[in-house]
Every structure is written in structure tokens, then in C-alpha cells.
N, C-alpha and C positions, 0 to 999 in steps of 0.2 A: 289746626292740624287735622287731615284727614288720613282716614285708614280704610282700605278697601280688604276686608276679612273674608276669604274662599278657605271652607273647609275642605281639607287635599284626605289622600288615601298617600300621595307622598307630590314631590316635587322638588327641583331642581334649579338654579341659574349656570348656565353654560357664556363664560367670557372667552371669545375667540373661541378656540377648538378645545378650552378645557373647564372642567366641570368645575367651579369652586365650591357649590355650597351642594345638602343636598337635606332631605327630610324623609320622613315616612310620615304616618299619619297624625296630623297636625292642622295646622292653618298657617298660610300665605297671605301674608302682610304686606300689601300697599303700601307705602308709606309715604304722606305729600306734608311737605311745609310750607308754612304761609310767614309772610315777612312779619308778622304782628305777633306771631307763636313764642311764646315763654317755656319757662321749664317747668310751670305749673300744668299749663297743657298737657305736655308732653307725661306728665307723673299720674295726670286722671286719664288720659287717653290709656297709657301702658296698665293701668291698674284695671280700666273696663274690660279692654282687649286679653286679659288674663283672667279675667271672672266670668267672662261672656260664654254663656250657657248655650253651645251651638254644638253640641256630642250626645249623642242619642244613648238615653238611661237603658237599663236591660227593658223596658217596655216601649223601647221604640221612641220616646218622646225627647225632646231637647232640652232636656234637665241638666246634663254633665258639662264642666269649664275645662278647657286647658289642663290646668292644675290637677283636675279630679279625674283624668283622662291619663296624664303624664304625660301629652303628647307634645310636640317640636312646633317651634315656630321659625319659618323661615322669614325674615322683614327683607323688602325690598325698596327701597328709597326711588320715588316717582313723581319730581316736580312737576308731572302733567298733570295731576291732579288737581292742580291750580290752574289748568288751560279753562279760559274764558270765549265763550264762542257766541256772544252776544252781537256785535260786530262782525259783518265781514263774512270770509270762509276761513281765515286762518286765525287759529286761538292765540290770543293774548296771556301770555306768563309773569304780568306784570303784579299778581298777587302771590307767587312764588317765593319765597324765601331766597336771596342770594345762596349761592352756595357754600361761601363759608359757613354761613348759620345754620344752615340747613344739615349739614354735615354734622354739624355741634347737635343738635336736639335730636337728630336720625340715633347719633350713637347713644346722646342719653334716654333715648326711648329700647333704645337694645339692652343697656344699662338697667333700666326701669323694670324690664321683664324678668331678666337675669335675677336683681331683687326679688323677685316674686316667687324665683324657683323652675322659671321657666329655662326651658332649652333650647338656645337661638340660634340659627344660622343665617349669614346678612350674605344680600347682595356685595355688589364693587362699587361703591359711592363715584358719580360721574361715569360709569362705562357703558358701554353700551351689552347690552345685557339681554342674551334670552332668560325666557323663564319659562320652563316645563311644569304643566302641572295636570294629576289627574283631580279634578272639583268633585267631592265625595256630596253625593245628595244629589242636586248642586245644592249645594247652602253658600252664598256670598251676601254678606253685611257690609253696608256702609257707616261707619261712622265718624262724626265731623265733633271736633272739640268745642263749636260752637255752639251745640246743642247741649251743651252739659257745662 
């Protein structure tokens, strides 16, 4: 499971001409699953992603979490994150989670957060979906459940 982490000032997914979700300041969550991904994954991914020290202390430093901040998480569900571009010019999604499953660990990774205390607003599972966002810093973290 990967999550691509952008600390926002806020942000938004807009499906067709209406705004479903929206945030203020928080982080924007990628969200990619891989067809091998469990629910154990998904419980150490959501529990990093809500400890992860990306909010700046009163001294300016990146000491403050999610949690210690109070701030929103928008998660957006992104099987491209599995495009493989090894081959060719057009990416392979052949490491991508079907979508049923995907859908199942997407929600209990929303789930996972919500445990935590956190405050979530989700993209539209399958839509095609803009995503507004202002990137505060920028600060953008990648993190892959394989490395942990």
C-alpha cells in the first residue's frame, strides 16, 4: 500500500460540477493499493499516516502529527500509484489491487484513521475525480507499507 502525504492549507475533490469533499488545513492522502495488501497493512500504514510529524511546532520545526495539530485528512483512492513504467510508454497496473479489494482496504484505511481520532473526508471510489489542493510548505511524503 502506498500513500502519497501533501501537507494542504486546505483542499477539495470536485466530481462533475459538484464539490463532494472538502478540508482546510490538514493532509491529502493518495491512496494506492496493491493486490498483495492486507488489513495489517493498511492498520500500520493509517496509524503512521496519523503520527507522522509533518506540522510545524511553534519553533518552526516539523515536530507536530495530525492528531497534535487537529487537522483534516482528505484520502483519495489512486490505483495509479501502482502504474509501472518499466516497459514501454504506457504504465502497467498489473500490481494494482482489483477494485473490489481495493475499495475494501481504501475504506478500512478511512476506518483506521477515524480510530485514531482523525477527521476524514474521502474522495468517490472509481470516479473520475478532480482534486484541488493548496501544498502548504510544499511538504509531500511518500510512504510505501513495504518499507515498514
Amino acid at each position: 500500500m502506498k500513500a502519497v502525504i501533501q501537507r494542504v492549507s486546505n483542499a477539495r475533490v470536485i466530481v462533475g460540477e459538484q464539490q463532494i469533499a472538502q478540508i482546510d488545513k490538514g493532509m491529502l492522502v493518495l491512496l494506492g493499493v496493491k493486490k498483495e495488501d492486507t488489513q495489517q497493512e493498511t492498520e500500520l500504514l493509517a496509524k503512521k499516516t496519523a503520527n507522522l510529524r509533518i506540522f510545524n511546532d511553534e519553533d518552526g520545526k516539523m515536530n507536530l502529527s495530525l492528531l497534535d495539530t487537529e487537522g483534516e485528512a482528505l484520502v483519495v483512492s489512486q490505483f495509479t500509484l501502482y502504474g509501472n513504467c518499466k516497459k514501454g510508454r504506457r504504465p502497467s497496473f498489473i500490481e494494482a489491487a482489483l477494485p473490489e479489494k481495493a475499495d475494501l482496504l481504501y475504506q478500512y484505511y478511512v476506518d483506521c484513521l477515524r480510530k485514531e481520532g482523525i477527521s476524514v473526508q474521502t474522495g468517490q471510489f472509481q470516479a473520475m475525480m478532480q482534486v484541488e489542493l493548496i501544498n502548504d510548505g510544499p511538504v509531500t511524503i511518500i510512504l510505501d507499507s513495504d518499507d515498514f
